[in-house]
C-alpha positions in Angstrom: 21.9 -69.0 13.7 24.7 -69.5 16.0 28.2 -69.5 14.5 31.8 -70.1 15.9 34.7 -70.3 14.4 38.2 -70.8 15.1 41.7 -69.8 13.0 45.2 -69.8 14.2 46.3 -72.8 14.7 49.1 -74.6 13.0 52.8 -76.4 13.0 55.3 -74.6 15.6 58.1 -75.7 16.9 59.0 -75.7 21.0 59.3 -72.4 22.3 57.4 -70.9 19.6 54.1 -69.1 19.9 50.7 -69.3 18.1 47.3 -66.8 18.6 44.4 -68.3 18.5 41.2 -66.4 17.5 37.3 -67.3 17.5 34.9 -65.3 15.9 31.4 -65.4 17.1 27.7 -64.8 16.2 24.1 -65.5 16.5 24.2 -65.3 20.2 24.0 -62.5 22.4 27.7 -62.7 24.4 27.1 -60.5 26.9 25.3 -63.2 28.9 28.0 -65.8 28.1 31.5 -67.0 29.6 33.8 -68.1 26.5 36.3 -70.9 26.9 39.2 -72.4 24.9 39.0 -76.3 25.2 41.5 -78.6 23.9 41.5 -82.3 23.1 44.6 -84.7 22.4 44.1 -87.8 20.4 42.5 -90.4 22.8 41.7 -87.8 25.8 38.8 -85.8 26.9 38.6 -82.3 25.8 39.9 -80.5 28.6 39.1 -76.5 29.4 42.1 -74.5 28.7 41.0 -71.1 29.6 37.9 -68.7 30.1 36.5 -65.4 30.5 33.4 -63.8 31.4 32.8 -61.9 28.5 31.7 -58.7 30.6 33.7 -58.5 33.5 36.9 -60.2 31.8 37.4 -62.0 35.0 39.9 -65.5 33.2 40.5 -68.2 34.1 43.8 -70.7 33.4 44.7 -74.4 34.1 47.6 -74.7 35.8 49.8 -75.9 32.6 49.5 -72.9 31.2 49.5 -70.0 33.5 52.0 -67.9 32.6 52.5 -68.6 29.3 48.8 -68.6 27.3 46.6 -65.2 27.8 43.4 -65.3 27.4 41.1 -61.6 25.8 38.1 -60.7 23.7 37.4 -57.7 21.8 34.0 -56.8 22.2 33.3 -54.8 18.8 34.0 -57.7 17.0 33.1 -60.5 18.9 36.2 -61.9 18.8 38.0 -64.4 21.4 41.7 -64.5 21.4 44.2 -67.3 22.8 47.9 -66.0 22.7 50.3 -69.4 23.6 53.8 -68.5 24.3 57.0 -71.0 25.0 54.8 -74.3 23.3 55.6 -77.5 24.0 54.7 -80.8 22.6 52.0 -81.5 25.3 50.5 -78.8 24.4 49.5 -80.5 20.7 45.7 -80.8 20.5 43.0 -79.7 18.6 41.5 -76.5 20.3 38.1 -75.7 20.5 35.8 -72.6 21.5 33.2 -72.6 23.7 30.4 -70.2 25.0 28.3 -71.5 28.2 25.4 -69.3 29.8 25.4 -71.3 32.9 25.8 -68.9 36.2 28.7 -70.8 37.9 32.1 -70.1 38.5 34.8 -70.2 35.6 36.6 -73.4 37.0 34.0 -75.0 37.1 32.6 -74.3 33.5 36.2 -75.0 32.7 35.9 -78.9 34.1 32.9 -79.7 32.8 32.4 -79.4 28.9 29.3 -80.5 28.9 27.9 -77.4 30.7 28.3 -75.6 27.3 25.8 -74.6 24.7 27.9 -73.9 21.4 31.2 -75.1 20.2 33.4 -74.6 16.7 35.0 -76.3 14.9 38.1 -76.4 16.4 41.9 -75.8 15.2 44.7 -77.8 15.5 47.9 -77.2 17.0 51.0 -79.4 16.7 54.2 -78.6 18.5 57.5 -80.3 17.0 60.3 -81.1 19.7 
């Protein structure tokens, strides 16, 4: 049974950071490329981040290059999100994703419907 789950999220103000962290199962990851996905209130869930779970290759939106990283630790099964110097458009609820489709990561990142498996998701809210 496949299983995702994400923790992390939570109240920060600007400037302040959060880590993000999925935990995965049922699934074997090796063949998958993980994503962070997040959705505002009234938006479409838009891909945040990825990486190919063997090669780490990643992958960032421009909004947040430079200040989100992106890593996996491959005895636990873990994804990680760290988000440094937050700002209030950066609220959303964020999402894991895994996707076993043979493309590039930009695209996987653009099309959230090329996914197979998706949690929960965690919220993040960033005061001004």
């Amino acid at each position: 049974q496949v299983h995702m789950m994400e923790s992390g999220g939570g109240v920060v103000q600007t400037g302040g950071s959060l880590r993000l962290s999925c935990t995965a199962s049922g699934f074997y990851m090796n063949e998958y490329t993980l994503c962070w996905f997040r959705q505002a209130p009234g938006t479409e869930r838009k891909g945040v981040s990825c990486i190919a779970w063997i090669s780490g290759r990643t992958y960032y939106t421009d909004s947040v290059k430079g200040r989100f990283t992106i890593s996996r630790d491959h005895t636990k099964n873990i994804l990680y999100l760290q988000m440094n110097s937050l700002n209030p458009e950066d609220t959303a609820m964020y999402y894991c994703a895994a996707s076993n489709r043979m493309t590039n990561l930009q695209a996987l990142a653009l099309n959230p419907d090329l996914f197979d498996y998706y949690g929960q998701g965690t919220q993040v809210t960033v005061s001004s």
